[in-house]
N, C-alpha and C positions, 0 to 999 in steps of 0.2 A: 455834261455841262449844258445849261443855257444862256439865254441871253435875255436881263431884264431891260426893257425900255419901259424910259419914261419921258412922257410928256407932261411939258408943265414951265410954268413962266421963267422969265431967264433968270430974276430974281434969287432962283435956287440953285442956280447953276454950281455955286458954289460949297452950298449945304453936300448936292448928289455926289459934287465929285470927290467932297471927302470923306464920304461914307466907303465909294468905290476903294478910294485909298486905303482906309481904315480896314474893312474888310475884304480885302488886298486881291482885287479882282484880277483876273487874266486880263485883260483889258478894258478901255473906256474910250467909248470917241460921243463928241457931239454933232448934232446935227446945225444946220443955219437958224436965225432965229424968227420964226414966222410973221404977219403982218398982224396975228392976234398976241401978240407977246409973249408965244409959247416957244420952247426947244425940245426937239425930238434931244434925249441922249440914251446911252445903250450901254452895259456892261455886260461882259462876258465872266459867269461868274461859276463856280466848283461849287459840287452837291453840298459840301458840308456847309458853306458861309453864305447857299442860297434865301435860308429861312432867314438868318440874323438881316442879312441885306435889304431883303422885304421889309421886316418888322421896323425899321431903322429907316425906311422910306418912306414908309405907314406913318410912322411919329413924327417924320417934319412935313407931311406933306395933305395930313390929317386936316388938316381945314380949310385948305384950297377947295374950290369946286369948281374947277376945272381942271385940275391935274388927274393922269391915267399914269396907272402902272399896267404892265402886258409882260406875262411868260411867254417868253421864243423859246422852240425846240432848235437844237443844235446838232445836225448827222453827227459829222467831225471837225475836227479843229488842225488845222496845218501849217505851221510843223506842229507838234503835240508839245503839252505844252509840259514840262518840269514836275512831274509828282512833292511838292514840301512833305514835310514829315509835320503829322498830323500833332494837331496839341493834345492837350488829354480831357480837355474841355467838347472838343472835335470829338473824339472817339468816344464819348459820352453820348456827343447826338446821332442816333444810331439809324435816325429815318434819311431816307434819301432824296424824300418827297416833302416839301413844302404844306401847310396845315392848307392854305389855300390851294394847290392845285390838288389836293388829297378831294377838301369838300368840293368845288367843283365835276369830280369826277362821281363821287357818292351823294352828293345830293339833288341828282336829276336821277337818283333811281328808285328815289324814294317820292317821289311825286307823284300821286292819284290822279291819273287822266282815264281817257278812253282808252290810250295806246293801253295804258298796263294793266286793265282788266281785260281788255281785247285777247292779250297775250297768256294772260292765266285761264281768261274762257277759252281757247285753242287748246295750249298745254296741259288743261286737265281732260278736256276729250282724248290727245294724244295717250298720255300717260296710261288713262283710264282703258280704254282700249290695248295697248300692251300689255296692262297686267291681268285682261281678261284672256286675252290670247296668248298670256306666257311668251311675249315677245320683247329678248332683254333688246336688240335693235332700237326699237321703238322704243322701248321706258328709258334707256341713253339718251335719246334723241331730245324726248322731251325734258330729263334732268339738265342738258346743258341748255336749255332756256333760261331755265332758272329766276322766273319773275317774282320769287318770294324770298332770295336769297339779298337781295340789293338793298330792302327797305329794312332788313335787320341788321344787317352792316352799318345804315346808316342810324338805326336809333342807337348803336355805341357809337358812334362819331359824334351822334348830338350831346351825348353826356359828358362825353370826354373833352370836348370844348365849350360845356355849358351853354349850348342853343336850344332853349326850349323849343324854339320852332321847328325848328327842325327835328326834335324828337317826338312832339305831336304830330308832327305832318309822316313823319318813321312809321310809330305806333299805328295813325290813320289807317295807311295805306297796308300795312298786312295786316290788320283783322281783314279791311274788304276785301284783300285779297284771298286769305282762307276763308272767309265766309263765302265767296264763290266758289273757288274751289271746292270745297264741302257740299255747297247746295248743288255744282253743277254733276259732282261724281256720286253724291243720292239719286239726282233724277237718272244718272246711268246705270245704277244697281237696281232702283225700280224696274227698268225697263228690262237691261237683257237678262238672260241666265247670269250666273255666277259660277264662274271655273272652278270647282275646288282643288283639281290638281295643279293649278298652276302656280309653279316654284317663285315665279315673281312678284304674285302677289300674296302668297302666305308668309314667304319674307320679311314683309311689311307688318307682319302682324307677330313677328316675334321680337321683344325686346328685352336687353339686357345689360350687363355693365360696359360689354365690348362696344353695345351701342352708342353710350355716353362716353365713351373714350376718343371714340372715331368720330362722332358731332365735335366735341372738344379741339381736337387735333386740326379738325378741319374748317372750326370757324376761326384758330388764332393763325392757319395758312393763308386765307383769305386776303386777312388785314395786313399779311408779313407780305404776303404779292402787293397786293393795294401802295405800302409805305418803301416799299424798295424798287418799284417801279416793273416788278414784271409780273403785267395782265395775264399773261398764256399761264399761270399757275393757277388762275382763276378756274380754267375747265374743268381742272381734275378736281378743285374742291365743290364744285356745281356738282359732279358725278359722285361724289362723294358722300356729300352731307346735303342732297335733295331733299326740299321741305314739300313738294308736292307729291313725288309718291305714296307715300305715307297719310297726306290727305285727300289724297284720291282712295285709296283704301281705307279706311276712315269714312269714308261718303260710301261704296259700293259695300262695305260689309253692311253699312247703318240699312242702306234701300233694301238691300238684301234679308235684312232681319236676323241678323246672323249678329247677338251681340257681344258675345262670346270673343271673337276676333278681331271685333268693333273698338274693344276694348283695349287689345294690346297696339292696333291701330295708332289708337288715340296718345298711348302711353307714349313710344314710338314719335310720334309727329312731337309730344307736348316737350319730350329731352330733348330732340335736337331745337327746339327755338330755341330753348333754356341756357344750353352747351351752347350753340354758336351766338348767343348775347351776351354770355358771358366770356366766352374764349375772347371774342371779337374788344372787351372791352378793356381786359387783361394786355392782350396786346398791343393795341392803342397806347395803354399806359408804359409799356414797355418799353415799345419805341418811338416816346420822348413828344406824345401827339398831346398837345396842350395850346390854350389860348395867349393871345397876347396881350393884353392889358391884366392888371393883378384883379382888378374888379373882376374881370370872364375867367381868371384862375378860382378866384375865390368861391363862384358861383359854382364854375367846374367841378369842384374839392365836394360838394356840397352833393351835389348829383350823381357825384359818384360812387361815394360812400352809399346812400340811399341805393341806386342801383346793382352794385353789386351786391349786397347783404338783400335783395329783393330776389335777384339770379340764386343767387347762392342758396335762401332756405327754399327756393322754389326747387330745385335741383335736389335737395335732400329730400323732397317731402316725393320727390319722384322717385329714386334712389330707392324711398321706403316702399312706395307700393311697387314698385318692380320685384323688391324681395318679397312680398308677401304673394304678389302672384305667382309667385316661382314657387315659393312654398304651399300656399292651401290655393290650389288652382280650383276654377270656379264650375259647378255641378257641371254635371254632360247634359 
């Protein structure tokens, strides 16, 4: 449970608190009514009837400009409060997480700063380094950074609620991200030797169906932690379906001159974007992540169709040269 407060003139005093009613909050109290003509009030409100709550606050409260809506986290509640038995409308909305504190939490990690090239120029010297010295320690280390896993989360979030800004600012920020990454673990493969015994990073250079299964699996985990509210499953899908090793190997085979391997690298990094944009976007749609006005539904409808049928032949036409490298593998 949380607790929505809202500030906003007394005026609506009456709209807020029968929305609370309506959508039959565990509780409601108001605050006094300030010397600007506002009242703090507060409802304590159950995962399922938190999005309708909002949406339903948003609508009457939509052309004020001075009214604040504010999510409170809530430890516990005491005594605990009566579990109802859910409608079937209810078990229909399957997210537990609000569309707004969803983008809040994914859309500062799609943002292009300093901080987040800072942290793919680090992480790809880490990684790059582990997979020279066969040190899986280290190539962990660097996969749960994970600074190119955030901005692909978020260009299915911009589709699936039809934010073009936010899916240009998505897309933005991981090409510069791989395109750092790539130029920083070239200048690494120019420079030192190239390990060829090393299991971590030949790894990286072999790809197959198992590897589109496990991208797959592990971008629509992602978004199921993301909408159900538990981050700590986030590590294991970072350690999982890592977009920088792969371009770190990718960059040290290219310096290296080795294209050969450059190659399955490349194939390797190109499925899992592909798998986790499209996993990512699938399950968005799953569970129940959509806009609220029908205009940003329609828009949504619109972006998505496009988007997936984009994911999808992009994934087939990888699918095909994976089988063809497996089949007529390339001279020695």
């Amino acid at each position: 449970m949380k607790i929505i407060q809202v500030i906003a003139d007394n005026s609506y005093l009456k709209a807020i608190q029968g929305i609370a009613e309506k959508e039959e909050s565990v509780d409601f109290w108001v605050g006094r009514e300030g010397e600007d003509g506002r009242r703090v009030m507060q409802m304590l409100v159950s995962p399922e009837k938190r999005q309708k709550t909002l949406d339903a606050l948003q609508a009457i409260l939509g052309n004020s400009e001075t009214a604040k809506i504010f999510i409170l986290p809530v430890e516990a509640v005491l005594p605990v409060p009566e579990e109802k038995e859910k409608t079937k409308e209810e078990k229909k909305d399957k997210s537990t997480t609000t569309r707004e504190e969803l983008y809040n939490s994914v859309e500062k990690n799609a943002r292009l700063d300093s901080n987040f090239l800072l942290l793919v120029f680090l992480s790809t010297i880490v990684v790059a380094i582990g997979l020279l010295e066969d040190n899986v320690a280290v190539v962990i280390g660097a996969m749960v950074i994970a600074p190119l896993l955030g901005p692909n989360i978020a260009l299915a979030l911009g589709t699936a609620l039809g934010d073009t800004a936010l899916m240009w600012e998505s897309l933005k920020t991981t090409l510069a991200g791989l395109t750092l990454a790539l130029a920083v673990s070239i200048l690494i493969g120019m420079v030192l030797p190239l390990n060829g015994e090393s299991e971590e990073l030949l790894a990286r250079t072999d790809v197959g169906l198992d590897s589109a299964a496990l991208a797959f699996a592990s971008g629509a985990a992602a978004v199921l932690s993301l909408t159900t509210g538990l981050p700590s499953v986030l590590v294991g899908v970072m350690v999982a379906v890592a977009l920088l090793p792969p371009t770190a190997t990718l960059g040290l085979m290219l310096g290296a001159g080795n294209m050969e391997l450059a190659i399955g690298a490349g194939l390797l990094l190109a499925v899992n974007v592909v798998c986790v944009n499209l996993a990512a976007k699938i399950a968005f749609l799953f569970r129940g992540i959509k806009p609220r006005t029908w205009l940003e539904k329609q828009k949504a409808r619109q972006s998505m169709t496009t988007y997936i049928f984009i994911w999808v032949l992009s994934l087939a036409i990888l699918l095909f040269a994976i089988y063809l490298r497996q089949e007529i593998p390339l001279p020695q």
